[in-house]
C-alpha positions in Angstrom: -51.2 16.1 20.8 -51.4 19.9 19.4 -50.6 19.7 15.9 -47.8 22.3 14.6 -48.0 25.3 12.1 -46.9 24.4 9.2 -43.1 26.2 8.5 -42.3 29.8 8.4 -40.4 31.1 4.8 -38.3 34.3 6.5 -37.0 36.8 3.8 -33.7 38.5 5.8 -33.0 42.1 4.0 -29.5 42.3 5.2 -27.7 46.1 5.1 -25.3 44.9 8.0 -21.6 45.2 7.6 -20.0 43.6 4.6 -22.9 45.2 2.3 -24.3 48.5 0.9 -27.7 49.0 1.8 -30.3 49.0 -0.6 -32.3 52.4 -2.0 -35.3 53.5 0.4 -37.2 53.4 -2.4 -36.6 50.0 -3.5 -36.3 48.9 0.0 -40.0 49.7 0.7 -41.5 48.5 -2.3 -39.7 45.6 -2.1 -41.2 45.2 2.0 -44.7 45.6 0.9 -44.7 43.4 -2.1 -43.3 40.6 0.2 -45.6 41.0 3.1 -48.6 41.6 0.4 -47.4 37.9 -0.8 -47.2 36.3 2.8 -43.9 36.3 3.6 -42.0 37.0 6.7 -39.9 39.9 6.5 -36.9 41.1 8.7 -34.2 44.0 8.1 -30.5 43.6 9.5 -28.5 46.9 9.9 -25.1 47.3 11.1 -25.0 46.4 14.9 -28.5 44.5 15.1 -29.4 41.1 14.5 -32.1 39.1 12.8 -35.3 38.0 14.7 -34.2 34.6 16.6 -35.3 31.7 14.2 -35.4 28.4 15.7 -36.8 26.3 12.6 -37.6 26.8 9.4 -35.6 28.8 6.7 -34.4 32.2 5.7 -33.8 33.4 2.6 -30.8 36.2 3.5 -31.2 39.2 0.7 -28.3 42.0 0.1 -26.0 43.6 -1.9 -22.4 41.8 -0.5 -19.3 43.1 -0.8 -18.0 40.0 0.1 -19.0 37.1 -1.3 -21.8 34.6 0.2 -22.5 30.9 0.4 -25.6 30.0 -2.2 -26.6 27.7 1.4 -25.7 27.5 4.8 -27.4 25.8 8.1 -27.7 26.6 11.7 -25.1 24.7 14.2 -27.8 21.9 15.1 -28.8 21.9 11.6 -32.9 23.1 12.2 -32.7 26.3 10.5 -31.6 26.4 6.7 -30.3 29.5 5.4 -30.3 30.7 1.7 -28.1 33.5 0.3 -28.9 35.4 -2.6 -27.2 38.5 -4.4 -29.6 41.0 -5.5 -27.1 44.1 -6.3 -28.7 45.7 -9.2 -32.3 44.3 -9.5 -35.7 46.4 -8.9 -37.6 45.3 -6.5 -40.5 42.8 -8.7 -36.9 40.6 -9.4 -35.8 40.6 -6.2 -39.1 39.0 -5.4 -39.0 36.8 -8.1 -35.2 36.0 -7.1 -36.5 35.0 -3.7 -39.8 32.9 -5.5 -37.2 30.8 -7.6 -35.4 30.2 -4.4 -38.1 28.8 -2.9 -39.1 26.5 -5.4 -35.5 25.3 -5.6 -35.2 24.1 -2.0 -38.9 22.8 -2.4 -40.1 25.4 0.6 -43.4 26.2 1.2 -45.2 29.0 -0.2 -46.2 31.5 2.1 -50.3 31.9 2.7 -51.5 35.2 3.0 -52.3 37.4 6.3 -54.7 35.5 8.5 -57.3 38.0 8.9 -59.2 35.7 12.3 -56.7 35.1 15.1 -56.3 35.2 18.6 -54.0 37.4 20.2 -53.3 37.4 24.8 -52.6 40.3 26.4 -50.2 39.3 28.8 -50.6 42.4 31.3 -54.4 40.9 32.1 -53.9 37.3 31.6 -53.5 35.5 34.6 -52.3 31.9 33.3 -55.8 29.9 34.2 -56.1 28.2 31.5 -59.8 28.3 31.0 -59.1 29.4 26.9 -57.1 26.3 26.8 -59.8 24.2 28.4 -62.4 25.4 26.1 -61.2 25.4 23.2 -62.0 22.5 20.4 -59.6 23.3 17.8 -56.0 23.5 19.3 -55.4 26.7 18.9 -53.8 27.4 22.5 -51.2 25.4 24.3 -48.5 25.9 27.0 -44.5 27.0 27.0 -41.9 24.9 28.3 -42.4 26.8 31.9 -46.3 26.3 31.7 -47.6 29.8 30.3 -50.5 29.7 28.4 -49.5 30.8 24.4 -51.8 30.8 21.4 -49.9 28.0 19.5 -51.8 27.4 15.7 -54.0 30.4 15.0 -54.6 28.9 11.9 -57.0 26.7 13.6 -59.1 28.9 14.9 -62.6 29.8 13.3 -62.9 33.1 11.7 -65.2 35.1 13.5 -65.9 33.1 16.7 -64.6 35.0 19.8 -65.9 32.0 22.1 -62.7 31.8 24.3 -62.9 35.5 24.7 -66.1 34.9 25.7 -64.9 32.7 28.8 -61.4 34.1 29.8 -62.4 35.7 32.9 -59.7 38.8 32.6 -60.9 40.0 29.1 -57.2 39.2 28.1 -57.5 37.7 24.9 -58.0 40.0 21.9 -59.3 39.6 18.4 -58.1 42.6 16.3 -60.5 42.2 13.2 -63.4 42.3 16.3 -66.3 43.9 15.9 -66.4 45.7 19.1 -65.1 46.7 22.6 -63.2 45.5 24.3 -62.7 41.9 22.3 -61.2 44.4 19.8 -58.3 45.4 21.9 -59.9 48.7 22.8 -59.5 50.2 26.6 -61.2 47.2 29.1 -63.3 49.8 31.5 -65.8 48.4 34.6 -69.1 48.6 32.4 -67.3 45.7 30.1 -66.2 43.4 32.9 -69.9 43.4 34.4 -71.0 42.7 30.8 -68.3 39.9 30.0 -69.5 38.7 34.1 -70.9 35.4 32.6 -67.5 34.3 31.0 -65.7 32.4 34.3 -68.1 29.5 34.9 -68.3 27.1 31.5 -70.3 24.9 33.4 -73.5 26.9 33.8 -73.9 27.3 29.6 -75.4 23.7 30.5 -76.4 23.6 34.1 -73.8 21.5 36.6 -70.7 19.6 35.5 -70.5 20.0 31.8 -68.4 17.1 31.3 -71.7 15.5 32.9 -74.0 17.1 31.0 -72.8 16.0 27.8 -72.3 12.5 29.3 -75.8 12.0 30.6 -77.2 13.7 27.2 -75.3 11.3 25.2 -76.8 7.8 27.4 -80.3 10.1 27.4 -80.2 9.9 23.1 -79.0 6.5 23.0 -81.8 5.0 25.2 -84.5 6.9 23.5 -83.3 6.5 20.1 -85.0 3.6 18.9 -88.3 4.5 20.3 -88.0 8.1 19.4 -86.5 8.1 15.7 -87.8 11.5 14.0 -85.9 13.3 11.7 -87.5 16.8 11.7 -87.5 16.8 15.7 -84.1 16.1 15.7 -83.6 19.1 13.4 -85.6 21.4 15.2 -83.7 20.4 19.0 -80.7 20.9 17.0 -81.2 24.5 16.1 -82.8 25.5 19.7 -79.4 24.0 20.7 -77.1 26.0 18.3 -79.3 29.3 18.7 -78.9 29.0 22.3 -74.9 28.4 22.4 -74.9 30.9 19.4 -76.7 33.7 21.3 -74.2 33.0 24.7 -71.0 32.8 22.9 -71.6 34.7 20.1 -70.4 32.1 18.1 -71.0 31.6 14.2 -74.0 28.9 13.2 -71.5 27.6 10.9 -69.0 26.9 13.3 -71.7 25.0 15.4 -72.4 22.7 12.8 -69.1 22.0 12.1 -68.4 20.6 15.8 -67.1 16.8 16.4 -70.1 14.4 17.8 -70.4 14.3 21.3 -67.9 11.4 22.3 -65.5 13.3 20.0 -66.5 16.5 22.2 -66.2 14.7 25.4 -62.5 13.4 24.3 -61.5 16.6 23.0 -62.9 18.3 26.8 -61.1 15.8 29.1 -57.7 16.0 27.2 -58.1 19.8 27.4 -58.7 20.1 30.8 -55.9 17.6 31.8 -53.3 20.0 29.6 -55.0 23.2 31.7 -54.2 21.3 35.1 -51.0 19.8 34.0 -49.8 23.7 32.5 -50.9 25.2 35.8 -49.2 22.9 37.9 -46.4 23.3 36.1 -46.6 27.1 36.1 -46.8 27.0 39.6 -43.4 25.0 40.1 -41.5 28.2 38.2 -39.9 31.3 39.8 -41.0 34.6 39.8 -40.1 36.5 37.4 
């Protein structure tokens, strides 16, 4: 099961009809002292709607010339909706307006700008669902028509690109990146031949890596009581982690911090059953 994101607080600055917009001025410091906090932030304006919200709650902003509910909910009752006046105030009260709001329907308070995520580029992707396979933390999973989505970027490991590493179209990005094209810059021919290594998983450990892991796993148990030496194990360790390190590019610490290998092998199988399963159900969907 892929856990869920915790719930999104949305701050709605409404300047639709029925209200008199607020000053540019205020408007923009009130915008970047919200988003510097963690919160969402949308604008209404007279003939456009809020962002669709599915779950979660929104705390609705404005100066109304009519007069507002303090609460209201969504027809099946999933998103919660909080209205508050603000005619009048600067824009450090209107934040502590929305704060006290918070705190009085118990929401949660919003975490800061995720520096380390993954983000697809749908115009290379091609839906195979290696990322999803490969990954050990959750961090992808599949739509209701079987398209591959990054689903709790909170999970993933801050600077490890290891599923760029393996998708095979150079189609997912990390912005904070150190270089081309994981980055998002222009993807070019002299990157694909240098990404070449990415489609086949299996030959990081020669053959089936399901296998591999399997037969390394009965090879360490047999030997184990015969064998028992702390500083070898140590050293085949870090020959281990400087070698996946050095393919993947992927952070020592993040290494160590990897389940066991039964955990591993659990955590492979389910993957690749969700990858087969999201393909097969990809493949059952019109065109679009």
């Amino acid at each position: 099961m892929i856990a869920e994101s915790k719930p999104v607080v949305r701050v709605v600055i409404y300047e639709g009809e029925g209200s008199t917009p607020l000053e540019p001025a205020v408007r923009a410091e009130l915008s970047k002292l919200l988003l510097e906090q963690g919160y969402s932030v949308s604008r209404v304006k007279t003939g456009s709607a809020a962002s669709a919200v599915t779950t979660g709650s929104m705390v609705v902003i404005g100066q109304f010339r009519d007069q507002k509910p303090g609460f209201a909910t969504g027809a099946d009752g999933a998103v919660k909706v909080h209205f508050r006046e603000v005619a009048g105030l600067v824009a450090p009260d209107i934040v502590k307006t929305i704060d006290a709001c918070r705190g009085e329907a118990s929401l949660p308070k919003p975490g800061g700008w995720k520096p380390w995520f993954p983000v697809i580029d749908y115009g290379r992707c091609t839906n195979c669902m290696q990322c999803l396979s490969f990954c050990l933390f959750d961090v992808y999973g599949v739509s209701t028509i079987g398209k591959i989505q990054v689903r709790n970027e909170n999970h993933c490991k801050t600077d490890c690109p290891a599923c760029s590493r393996v998708c095979p179209e150079v189609a997912i990005l990390f912005p904070k990146y150190r270089s081309s094209p994981i980055n998002g810059d222009e993807v070019n021919a002299d990157d694909l031949r240098r990404e070449a290594m990415k489609v086949d998983i299996s030959a990081l450990l020669g053959g089936d890596i399901y296998q591999a892991l399997r037969d390394r796993s009965a090879k360490a148990q047999s030997r184990f009581s015969k064998e028992r030496d702390e500083e070898r194990a140590l050293k085949e360790r870090q020959r281990c982690l400087t070698k996946l390190s050095e393919k993947l590019d992927i952070p020592a610490e993040v290494l160590s911090s990897l389940p066991s290998i039964d955990q591993i092998q659990a955590k492979a199988l389910q993957a690749k059953a969700r990858a087969a399963e999201a393909i097969k159900l990809s493949s059952t969907q019109p065109a679009t």
